[in-house]
C-alpha positions in Angstrom: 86.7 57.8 100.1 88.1 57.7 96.1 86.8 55.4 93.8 88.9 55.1 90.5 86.6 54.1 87.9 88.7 52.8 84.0 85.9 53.7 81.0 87.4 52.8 77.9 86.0 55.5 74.6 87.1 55.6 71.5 89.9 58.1 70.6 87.4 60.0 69.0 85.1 60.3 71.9 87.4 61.2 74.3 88.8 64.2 71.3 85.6 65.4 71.5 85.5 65.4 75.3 88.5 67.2 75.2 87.7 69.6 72.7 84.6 70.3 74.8 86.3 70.5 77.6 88.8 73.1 76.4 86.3 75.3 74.5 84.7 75.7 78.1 87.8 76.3 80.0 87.4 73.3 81.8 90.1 70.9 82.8 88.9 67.2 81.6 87.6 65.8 85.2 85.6 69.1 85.8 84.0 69.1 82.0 83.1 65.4 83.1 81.6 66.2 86.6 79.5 68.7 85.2 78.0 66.8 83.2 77.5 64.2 85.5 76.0 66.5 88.3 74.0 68.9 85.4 70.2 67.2 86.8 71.3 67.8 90.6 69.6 70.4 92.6 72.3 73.0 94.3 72.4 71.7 97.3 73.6 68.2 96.3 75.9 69.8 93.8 77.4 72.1 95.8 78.1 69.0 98.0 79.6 66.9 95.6 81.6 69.7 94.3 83.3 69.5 97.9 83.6 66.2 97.7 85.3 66.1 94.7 87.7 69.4 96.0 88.2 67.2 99.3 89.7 64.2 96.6 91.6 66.4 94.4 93.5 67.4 98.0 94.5 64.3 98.7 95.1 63.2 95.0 97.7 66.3 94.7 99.9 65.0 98.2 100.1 61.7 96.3 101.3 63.4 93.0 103.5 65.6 95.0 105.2 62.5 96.6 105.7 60.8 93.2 107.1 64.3 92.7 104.9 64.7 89.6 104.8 69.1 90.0 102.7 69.7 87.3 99.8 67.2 87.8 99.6 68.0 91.8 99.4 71.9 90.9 96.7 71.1 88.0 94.0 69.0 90.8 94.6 72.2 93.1 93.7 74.8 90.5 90.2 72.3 90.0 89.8 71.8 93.8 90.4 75.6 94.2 87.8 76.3 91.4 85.1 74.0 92.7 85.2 75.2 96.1 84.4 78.6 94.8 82.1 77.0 92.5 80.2 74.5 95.5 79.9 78.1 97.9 78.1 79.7 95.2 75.5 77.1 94.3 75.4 76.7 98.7 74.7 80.6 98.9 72.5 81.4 95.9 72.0 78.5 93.2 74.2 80.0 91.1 75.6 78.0 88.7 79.5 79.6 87.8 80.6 78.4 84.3 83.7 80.7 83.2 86.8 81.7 84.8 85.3 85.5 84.8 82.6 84.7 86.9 85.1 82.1 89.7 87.0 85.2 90.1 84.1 87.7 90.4 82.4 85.4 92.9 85.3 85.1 94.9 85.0 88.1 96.3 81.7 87.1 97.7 83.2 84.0 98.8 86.4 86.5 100.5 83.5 89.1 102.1 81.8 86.5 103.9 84.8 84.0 105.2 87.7 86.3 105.4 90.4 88.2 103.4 92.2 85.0 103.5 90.3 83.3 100.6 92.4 86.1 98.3 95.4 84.2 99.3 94.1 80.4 98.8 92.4 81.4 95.0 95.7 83.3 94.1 97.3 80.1 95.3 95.1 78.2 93.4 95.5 80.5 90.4 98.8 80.2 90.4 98.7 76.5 90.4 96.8 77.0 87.1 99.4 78.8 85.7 102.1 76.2 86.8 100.2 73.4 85.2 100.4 75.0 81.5 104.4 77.0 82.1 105.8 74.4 84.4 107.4 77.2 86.5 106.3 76.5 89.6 108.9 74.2 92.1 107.9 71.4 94.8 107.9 74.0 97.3 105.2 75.9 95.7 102.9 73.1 95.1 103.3 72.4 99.1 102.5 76.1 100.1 99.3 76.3 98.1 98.0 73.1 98.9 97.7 74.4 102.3 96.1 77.4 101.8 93.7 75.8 99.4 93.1 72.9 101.3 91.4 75.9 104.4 89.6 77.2 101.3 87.7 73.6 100.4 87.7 73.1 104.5 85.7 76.3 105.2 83.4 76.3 102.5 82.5 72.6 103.9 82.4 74.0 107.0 79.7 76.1 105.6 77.8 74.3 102.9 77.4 71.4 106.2 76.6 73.5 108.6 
């Protein structure tokens, strides 16, 4: 289940949130979460990182039926990223916080489910890509929301096991 919560900042806060956000290589939601999940020991993070992949999903079909291309390829890049991101604080307690270190651990994540994760994180990669060039078409969003959406399913499958 989503919940939609409205916080109203001041333009500056919500710069500086930005800013923040940027200077990590975070999108805005993920900079957020992590700071909201920061004091939660791996297990529960890697579970709410799931959780929050799992929303991003569905949140992506809706923007892909208002066909808004751009934000639906943006919440699969995240959903991609924090299913990698949920496996590794699952599997070790690791704590990923750079785009190095999600594709470096991806290839544990590819070792131990299948070869198949290569082809949801370039999908999801790629959906990165498409939010910042716009070069990606309707079709393209569909495809990869498929093959991420086995990505977050397995690595649930696995962290719930």
């Amino acid at each position: 289940m989503t919940v939609t919560l409205s916080v109203r900042l001041s333009r500056s806060v919500v710069e500086r949130l930005e800013r923040e956000a940027r200077k990590s290589g975070l999108s805005l939601e993920e900079y957020v979460l992590e700071l909201v999940l920061r004091n939660l020991d791996p297990q529960e993070r890697a579970r709410e990182y799931i959780e929050t992949a799992k929303n991003l999903l569905e949140q992506a079909r809706e923007e892909l039926e208002k066909n808004d291309v751009r934000q639906a390829a943006e919440k699969l890049w995240v959903a991609t990223a924090l299913a990698v991101k949920a496996y590794a604080e699952w599997k070790e307690g690791k704590k990923l916080t750079s785009h190095r270190e999600l594709w470096e651990y991806k290839d544990i994540v590819a070792s131990e489910l299948g070869e198949w994760v290569r082809d949801s994180w370039n999908a999801g990669n790629s959906m990165h890509t498409c939010f910042y060039e716009e070069w990606c078409t309707h079709k393209d969003v569909e495809n990869s929301l498929t093959k991420i959406k086995k990505l977050v399913e397995q690595v649930e499958e696995r962290i719930r096991a």
